[in-house]
C-alpha distance (Angstrom), angle and dihedral (degrees) to the residues before:
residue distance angle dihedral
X1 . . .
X2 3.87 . .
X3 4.16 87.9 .
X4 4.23 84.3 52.6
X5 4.09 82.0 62.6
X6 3.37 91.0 58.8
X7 3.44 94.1 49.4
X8 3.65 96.6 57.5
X9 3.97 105.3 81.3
X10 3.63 93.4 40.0
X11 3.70 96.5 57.7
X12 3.96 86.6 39.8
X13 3.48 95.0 82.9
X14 3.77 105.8 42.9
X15 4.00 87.4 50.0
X16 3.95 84.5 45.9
X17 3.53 87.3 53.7
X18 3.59 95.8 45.9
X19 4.05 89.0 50.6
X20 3.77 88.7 59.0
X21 3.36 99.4 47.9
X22 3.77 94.7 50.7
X23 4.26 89.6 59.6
X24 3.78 91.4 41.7
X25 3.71 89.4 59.5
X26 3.74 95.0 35.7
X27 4.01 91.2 52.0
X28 3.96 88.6 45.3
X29 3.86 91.5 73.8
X30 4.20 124.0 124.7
X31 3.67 90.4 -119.5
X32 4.48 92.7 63.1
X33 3.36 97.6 47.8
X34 3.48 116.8 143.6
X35 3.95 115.0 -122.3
X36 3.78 113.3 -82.9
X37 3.98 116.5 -99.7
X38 3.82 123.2 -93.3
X39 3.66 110.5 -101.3
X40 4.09 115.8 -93.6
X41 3.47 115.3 -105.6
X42 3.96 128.8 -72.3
X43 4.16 113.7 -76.2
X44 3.83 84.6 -140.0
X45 4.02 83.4 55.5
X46 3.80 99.5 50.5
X47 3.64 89.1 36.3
X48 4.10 93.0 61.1
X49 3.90 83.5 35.1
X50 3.71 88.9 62.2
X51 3.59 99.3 46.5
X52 3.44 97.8 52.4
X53 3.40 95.2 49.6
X54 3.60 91.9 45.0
X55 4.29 85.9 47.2
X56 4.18 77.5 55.3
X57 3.83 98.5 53.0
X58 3.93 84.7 47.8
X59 3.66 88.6 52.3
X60 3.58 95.0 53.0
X61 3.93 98.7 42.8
X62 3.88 81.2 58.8
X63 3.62 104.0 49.5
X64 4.25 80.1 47.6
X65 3.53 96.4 54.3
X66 3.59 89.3 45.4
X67 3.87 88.2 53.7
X68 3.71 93.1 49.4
X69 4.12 96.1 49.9
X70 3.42 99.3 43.1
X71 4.14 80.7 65.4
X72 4.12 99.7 79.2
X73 3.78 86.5 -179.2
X74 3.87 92.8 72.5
X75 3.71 141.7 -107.2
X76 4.38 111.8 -15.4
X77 3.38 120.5 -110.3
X78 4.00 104.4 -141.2
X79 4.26 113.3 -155.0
């Protein structure tokens, strides 16, 4: 009986184990899906998304050039 004691934790976990398993699979069935996700956004929306954020970037790396050449003593030093 004392040896059963022992036992006890070491066949806890496979049992555990075994428990979890069993309502993984049983929560995994066709009827409990969860509702299908929305469909992703237009390509023609991303596509005008992405050009005016790249029209944006081009924007900026203008006004930064512009900041940088109007400097005749060279490059800034920032710090």
């Amino acid at each position: 009986m004392q040896h059963l004691l022992y036992l006890l934790p070491a066949l806890g976990c496979p049992v555990g184990m075994g428990a979890m398993m069993w309502f993984m699979m049983r929560s995994g069935k066709p009827g409990r899906q969860a509702p299908p996700a929305p469909p992703a956004a237009p390509v023609r929306v991303q596509e005008q998304e992405i050009a005016a954020l790249r029209a944006e970037v081009d924007q900026l790396r203008a006004a930064q050039r512009e900041l940088d050449g109007s400097d005749a003593t060279g490059p800034r030093r920032r710090g």
